[in-house]
FIZA-978586 format. One line per field, with one value per residue: residue number from 1; x, y, z of N, C-alpha, C in turn. Coordinates in steps of 0.1 Angstrom, whole numbers, plus 5000, padded with zeros to 4 digits. Atoms other than C-alpha are relative to their C-alpha. Example, Ala and Ser with C-alpha at 12.3 -4.5 7.8 and 13.67 -1.06 7.14 Angstrom:
BEGIN
seq <- [1|2] $
n_xx <- [5009|4991] $
n_yy <- [4988|4989] $
n_zz <- [5000|5000] $
ca_xx <- [5123|5137] $
ca_yy <- [4955|4989] $
ca_zz <- [5078|5071] $
c_xx <- [5009|4992] $
c_yy <- [5012|5011] $
c_zz <- [5000|5008] $
This chain:
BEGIN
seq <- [1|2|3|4|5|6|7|8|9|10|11|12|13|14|15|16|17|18|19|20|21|22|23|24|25|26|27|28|29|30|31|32|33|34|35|36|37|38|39|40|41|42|43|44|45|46|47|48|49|50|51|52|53|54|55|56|57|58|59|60|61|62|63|64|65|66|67|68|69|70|71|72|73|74|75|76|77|78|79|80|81|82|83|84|85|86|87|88|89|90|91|92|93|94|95|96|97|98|99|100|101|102|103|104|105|106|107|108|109|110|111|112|113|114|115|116|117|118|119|120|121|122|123|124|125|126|127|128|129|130|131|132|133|134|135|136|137|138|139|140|141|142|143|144|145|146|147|148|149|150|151|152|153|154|155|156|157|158|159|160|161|162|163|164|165|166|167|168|169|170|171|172|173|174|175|176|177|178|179|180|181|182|183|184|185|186|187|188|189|190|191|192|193|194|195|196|197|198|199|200|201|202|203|204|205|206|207|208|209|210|211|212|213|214|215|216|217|218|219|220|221|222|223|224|225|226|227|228] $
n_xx <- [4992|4992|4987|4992|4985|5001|4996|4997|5004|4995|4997|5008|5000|5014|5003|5013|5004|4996|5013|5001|4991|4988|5011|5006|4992|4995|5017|5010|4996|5000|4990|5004|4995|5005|5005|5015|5007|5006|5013|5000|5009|4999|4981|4996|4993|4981|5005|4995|4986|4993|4991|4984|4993|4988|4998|4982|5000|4985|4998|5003|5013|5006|5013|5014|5012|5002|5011|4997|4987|5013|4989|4991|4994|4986|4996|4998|5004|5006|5015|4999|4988|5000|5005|5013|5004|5000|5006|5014|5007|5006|5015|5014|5003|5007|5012|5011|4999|5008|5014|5004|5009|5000|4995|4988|4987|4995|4988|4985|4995|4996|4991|4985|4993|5003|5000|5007|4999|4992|5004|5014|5013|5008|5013|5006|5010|4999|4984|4995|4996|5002|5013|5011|4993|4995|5011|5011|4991|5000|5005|5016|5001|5011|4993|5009|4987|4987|4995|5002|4986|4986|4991|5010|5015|5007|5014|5009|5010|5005|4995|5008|5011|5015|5002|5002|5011|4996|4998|5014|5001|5000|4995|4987|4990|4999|4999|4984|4990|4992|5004|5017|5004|4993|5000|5015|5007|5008|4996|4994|5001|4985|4990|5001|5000|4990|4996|5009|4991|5008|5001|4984|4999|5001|4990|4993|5000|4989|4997|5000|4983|5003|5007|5011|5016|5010|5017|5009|5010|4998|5010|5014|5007|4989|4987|4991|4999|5006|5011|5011] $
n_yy <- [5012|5002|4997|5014|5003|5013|5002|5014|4996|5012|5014|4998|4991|5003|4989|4991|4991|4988|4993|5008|5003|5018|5011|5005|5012|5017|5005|5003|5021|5007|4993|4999|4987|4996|4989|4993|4987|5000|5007|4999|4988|4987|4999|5001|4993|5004|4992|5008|5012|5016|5004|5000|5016|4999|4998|5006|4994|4994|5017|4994|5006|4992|5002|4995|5010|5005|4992|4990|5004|4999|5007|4994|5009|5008|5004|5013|4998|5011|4997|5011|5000|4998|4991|4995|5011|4990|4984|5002|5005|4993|4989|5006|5004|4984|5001|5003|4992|4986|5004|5010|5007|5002|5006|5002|4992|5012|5011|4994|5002|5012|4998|4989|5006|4997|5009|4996|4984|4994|4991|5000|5001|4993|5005|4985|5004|4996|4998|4988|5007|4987|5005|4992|4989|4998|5003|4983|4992|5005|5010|4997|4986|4992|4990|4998|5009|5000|5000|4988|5000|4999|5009|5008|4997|5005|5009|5002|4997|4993|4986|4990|5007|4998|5009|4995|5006|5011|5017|5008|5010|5010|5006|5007|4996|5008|5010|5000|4999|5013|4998|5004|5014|4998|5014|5013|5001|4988|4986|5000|4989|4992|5010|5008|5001|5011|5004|5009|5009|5013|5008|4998|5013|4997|4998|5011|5011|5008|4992|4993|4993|4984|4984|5009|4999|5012|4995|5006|4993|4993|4990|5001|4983|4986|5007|5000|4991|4985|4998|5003] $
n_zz <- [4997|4991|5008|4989|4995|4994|4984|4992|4990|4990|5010|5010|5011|5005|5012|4991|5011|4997|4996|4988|4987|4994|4991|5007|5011|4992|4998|5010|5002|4983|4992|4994|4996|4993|5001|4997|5008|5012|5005|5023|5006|4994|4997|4987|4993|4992|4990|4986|4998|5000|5011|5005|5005|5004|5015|5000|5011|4999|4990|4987|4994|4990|4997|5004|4997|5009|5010|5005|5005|5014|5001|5010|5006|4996|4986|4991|4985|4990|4990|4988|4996|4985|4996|5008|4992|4993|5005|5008|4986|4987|5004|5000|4984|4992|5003|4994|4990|5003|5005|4999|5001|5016|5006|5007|4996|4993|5003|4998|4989|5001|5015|4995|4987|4982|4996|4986|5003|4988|4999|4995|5007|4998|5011|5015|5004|5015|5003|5008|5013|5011|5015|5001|4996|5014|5005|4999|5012|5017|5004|4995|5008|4992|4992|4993|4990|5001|4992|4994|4989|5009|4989|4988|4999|5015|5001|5008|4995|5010|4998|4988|4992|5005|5015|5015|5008|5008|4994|5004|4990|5010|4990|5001|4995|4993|5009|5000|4983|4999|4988|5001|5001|4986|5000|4997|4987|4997|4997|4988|4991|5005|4985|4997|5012|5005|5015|5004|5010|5004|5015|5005|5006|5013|5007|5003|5009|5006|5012|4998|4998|4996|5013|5009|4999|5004|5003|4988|4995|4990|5007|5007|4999|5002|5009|4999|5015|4995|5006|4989] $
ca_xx <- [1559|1581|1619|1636|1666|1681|1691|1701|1681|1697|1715|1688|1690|1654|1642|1625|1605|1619|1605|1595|1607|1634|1600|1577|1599|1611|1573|1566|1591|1583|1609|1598|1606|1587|1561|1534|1528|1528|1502|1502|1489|1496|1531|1554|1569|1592|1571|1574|1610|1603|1614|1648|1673|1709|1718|1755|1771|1811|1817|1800|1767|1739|1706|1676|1639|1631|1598|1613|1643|1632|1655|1686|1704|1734|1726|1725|1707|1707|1669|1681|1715|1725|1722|1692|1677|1685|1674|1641|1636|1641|1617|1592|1595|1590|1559|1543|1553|1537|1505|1496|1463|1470|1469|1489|1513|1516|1522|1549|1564|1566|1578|1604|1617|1602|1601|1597|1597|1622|1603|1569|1535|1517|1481|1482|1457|1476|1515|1516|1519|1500|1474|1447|1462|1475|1444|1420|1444|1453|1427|1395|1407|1390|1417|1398|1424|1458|1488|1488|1521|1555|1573|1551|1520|1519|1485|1459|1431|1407|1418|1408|1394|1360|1350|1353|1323|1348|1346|1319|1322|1335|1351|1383|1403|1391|1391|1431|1444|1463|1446|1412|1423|1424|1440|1424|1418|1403|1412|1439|1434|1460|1485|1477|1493|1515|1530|1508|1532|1504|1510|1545|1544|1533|1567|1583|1571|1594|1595|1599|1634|1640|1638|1612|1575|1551|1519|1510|1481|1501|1480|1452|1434|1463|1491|1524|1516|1501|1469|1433] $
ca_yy <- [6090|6084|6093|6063|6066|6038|6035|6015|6012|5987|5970|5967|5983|5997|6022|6055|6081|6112|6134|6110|6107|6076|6067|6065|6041|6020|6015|6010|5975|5967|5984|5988|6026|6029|6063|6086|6117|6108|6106|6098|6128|6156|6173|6162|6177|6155|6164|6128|6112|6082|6077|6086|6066|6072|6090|6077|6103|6109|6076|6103|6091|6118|6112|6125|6120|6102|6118|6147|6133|6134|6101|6108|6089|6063|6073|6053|6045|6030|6027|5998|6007|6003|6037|6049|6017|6038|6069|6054|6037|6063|6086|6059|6052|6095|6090|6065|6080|6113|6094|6062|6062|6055|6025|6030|6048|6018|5994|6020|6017|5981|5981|6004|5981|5994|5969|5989|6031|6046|6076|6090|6084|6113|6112|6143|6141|6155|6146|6174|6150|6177|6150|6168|6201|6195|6173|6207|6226|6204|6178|6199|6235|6250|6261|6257|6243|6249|6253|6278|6284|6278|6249|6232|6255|6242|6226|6225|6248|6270|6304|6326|6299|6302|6274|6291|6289|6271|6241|6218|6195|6168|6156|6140|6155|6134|6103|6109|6113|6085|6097|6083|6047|6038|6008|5969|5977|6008|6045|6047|6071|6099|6091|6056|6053|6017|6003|5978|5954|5926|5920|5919|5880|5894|5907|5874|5856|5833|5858|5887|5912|5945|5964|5939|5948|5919|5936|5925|5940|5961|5994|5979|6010|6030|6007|6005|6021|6051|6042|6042] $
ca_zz <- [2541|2571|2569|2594|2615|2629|2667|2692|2719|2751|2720|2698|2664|2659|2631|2647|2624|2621|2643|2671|2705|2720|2740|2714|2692|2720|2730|2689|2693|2734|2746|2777|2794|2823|2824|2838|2820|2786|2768|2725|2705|2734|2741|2764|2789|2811|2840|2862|2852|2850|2814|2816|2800|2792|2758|2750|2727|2718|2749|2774|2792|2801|2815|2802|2798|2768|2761|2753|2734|2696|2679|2656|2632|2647|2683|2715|2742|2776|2790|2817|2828|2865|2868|2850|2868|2898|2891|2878|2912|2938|2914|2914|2955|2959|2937|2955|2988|2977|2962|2974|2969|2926|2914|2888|2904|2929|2904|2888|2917|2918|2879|2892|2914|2949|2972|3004|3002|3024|3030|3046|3031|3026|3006|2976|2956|2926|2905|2888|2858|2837|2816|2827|2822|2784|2776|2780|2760|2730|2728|2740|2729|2763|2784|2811|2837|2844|2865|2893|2919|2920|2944|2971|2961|2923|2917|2893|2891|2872|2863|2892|2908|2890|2861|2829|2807|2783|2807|2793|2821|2799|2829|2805|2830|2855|2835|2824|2862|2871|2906|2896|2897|2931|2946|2949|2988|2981|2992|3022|3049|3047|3073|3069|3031|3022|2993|2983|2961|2960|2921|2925|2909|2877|2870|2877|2849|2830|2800|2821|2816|2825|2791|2779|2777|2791|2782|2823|2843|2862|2860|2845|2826|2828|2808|2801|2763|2781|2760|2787] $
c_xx <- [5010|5014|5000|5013|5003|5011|5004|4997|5005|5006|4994|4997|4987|5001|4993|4996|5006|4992|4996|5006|5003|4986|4991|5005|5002|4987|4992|5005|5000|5008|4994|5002|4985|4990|4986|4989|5000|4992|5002|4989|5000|5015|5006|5004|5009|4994|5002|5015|5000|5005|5015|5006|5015|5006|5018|5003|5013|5005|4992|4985|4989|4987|4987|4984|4999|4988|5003|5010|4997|5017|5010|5007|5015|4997|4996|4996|4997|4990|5001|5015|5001|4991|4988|4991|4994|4993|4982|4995|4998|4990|4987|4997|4999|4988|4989|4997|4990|4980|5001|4989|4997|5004|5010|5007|5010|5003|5012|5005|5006|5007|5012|5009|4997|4997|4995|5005|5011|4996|4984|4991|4994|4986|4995|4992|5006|5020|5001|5001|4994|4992|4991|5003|5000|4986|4987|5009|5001|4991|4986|4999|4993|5012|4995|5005|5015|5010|5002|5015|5011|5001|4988|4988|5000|4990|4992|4991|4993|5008|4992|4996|4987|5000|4995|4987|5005|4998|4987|4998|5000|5003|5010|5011|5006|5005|5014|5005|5003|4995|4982|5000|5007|5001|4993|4998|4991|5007|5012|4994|5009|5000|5000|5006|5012|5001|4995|5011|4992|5001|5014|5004|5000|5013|5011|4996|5013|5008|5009|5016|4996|5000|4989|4984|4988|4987|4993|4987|5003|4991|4989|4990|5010|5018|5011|5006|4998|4986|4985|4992] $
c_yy <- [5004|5002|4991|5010|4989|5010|4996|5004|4993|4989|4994|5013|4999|5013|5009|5007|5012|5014|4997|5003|4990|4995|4997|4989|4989|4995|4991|4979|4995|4998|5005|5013|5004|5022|5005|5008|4997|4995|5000|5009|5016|4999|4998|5004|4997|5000|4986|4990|4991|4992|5004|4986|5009|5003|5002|5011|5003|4992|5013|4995|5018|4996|5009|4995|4999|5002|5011|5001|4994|4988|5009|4990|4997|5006|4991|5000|4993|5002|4991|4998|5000|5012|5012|4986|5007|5008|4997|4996|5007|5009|4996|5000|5016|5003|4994|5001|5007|4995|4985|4996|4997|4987|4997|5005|4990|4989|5006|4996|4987|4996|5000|4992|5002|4991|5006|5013|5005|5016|4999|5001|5012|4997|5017|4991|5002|4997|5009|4991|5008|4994|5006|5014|5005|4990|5012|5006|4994|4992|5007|5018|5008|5008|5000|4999|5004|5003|5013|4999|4997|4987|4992|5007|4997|4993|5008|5008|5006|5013|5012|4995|4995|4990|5009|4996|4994|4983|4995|4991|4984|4991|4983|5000|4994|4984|4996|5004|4983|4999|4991|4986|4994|4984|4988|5004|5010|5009|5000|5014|5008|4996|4984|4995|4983|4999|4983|4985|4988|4991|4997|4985|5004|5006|4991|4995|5000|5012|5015|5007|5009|5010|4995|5003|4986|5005|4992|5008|5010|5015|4999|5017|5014|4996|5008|5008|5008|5001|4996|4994] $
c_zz <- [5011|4997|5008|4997|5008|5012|5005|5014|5013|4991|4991|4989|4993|4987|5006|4985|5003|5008|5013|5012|5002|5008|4993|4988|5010|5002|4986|5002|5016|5003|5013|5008|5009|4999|5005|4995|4989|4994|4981|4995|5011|4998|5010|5003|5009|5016|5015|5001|4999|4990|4995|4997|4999|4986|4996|4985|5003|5014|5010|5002|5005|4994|4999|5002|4984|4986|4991|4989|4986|4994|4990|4998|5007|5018|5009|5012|5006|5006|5016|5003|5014|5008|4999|5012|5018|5006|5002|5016|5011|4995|5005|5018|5002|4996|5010|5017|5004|4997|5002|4995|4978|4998|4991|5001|5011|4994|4989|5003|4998|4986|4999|5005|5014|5002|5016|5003|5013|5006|5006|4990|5001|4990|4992|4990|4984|5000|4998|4987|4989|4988|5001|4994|4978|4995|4996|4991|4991|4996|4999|4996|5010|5010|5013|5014|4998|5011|5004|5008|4999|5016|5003|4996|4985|5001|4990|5002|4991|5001|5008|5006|4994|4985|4992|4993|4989|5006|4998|5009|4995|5011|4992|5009|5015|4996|4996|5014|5005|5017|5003|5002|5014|5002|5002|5008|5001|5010|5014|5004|4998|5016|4998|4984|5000|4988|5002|4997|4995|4985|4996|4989|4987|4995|5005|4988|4991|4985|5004|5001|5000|4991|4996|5003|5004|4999|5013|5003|5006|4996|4994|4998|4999|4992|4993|4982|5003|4996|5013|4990] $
């Protein structure tokens, strides 16, 4: 059986399980907390920012990520404060900068609030978000994948280069990349990368607020639960 602690998430007093993370509770009542890397049933790691929120404790504010932020009884949190708001937005406009060609990273973006990137487009092929990465290791038990470098040469790879004979070629790894779902126009050129915004309407609707979940399309396949 579940222990409960109660919360307060943007003013809303919800019940988390003990144990949990502030992003898996806010998500359970459509709380909305924007996200890339996590996935339900692996571990998280914090790895793209975009679920920070504001953990209010003793009147002081600090900003964290949410995934990683396991709840606790009577605390407090802003997910949609000015500055978390912020925060969340220039992350999302260095994401889709960096990777244009992801759908669901371009309607992130737009989620975020991006409206028009103040930075250059490049076309990487990889976040570093690390689903593929921890999917092989905790879901698939092969190991087969993982991170190599340090800074600018971090990226993804086999160990030595050479596919393991643990790698079954399940090809989940492809499947969970948020890189596989490429925008409506299809693929940009590198060099030639925009911010799409085309669905921006979808986050007008009449219902629509900024902690509030409207279960829209944005990401279609790659949604705002994290579930594919």
């Amino acid at each position: 059986m579940h222990q409960n602690v109660d919360l307060v998430i943007d003013g809303s007093k919800i019940s988390g399980r003990r144990g949990e993370t502030v992003l898996d509770a806010a998500l359970r009542y459509g709380i909305c907390i924007p996200h890339l890397c996590h996935m339900p049933t692996l571990t998280d790691i914090g790895a793209c920012r975009l679920c920070i929120v504001d953990h209010i404790k003793n009147g002081r504010s600090k900003v964290t990520t949410s995934c990683t932020l396991l709840v606790q009884e009577g605390m407090v949190i802003d997910a949609n404060s000015e500055r978390v708001r912020g925060l969340r937005r220039n992350i999302a406009e260095l994401l889709v900068t960096q990777a244009p060609n992801s759908r669901a990273i371009q309607d992130i973006a737009l989620r975020c609030g991006v409206t028009e990137p103040r930075y250059e487009f490049r076309s990487d092929d990889c976040v570093l978000c690390g689903r593929c990465v921890r999917a092989c290791k905790e879901h698939y038990q092969a190991h087969a994948i993982g991170f190599v470098g340090r800074g600018q040469e971090r990226h993804v790879e086999y160990p030595f280069r050479e596919k393991p004979e643990s790698c079954i070629m399940c090809r989940a790894c492809v499947t969970l990349c948020p890189m596989s779902i490429t925008p409506c126009d299809g693929p940009m050129k590198s060099g030639e990368g925009y911010f799409c915004g085309k669905c921006a309407s979808l986050t007008q609707a009449p219902q629509y607020e900024a902690g509030d979940c409207t279960r829209c399309d944005l990401g279609e396949g790659f949604d705002c639960s994290g579930h594919l």
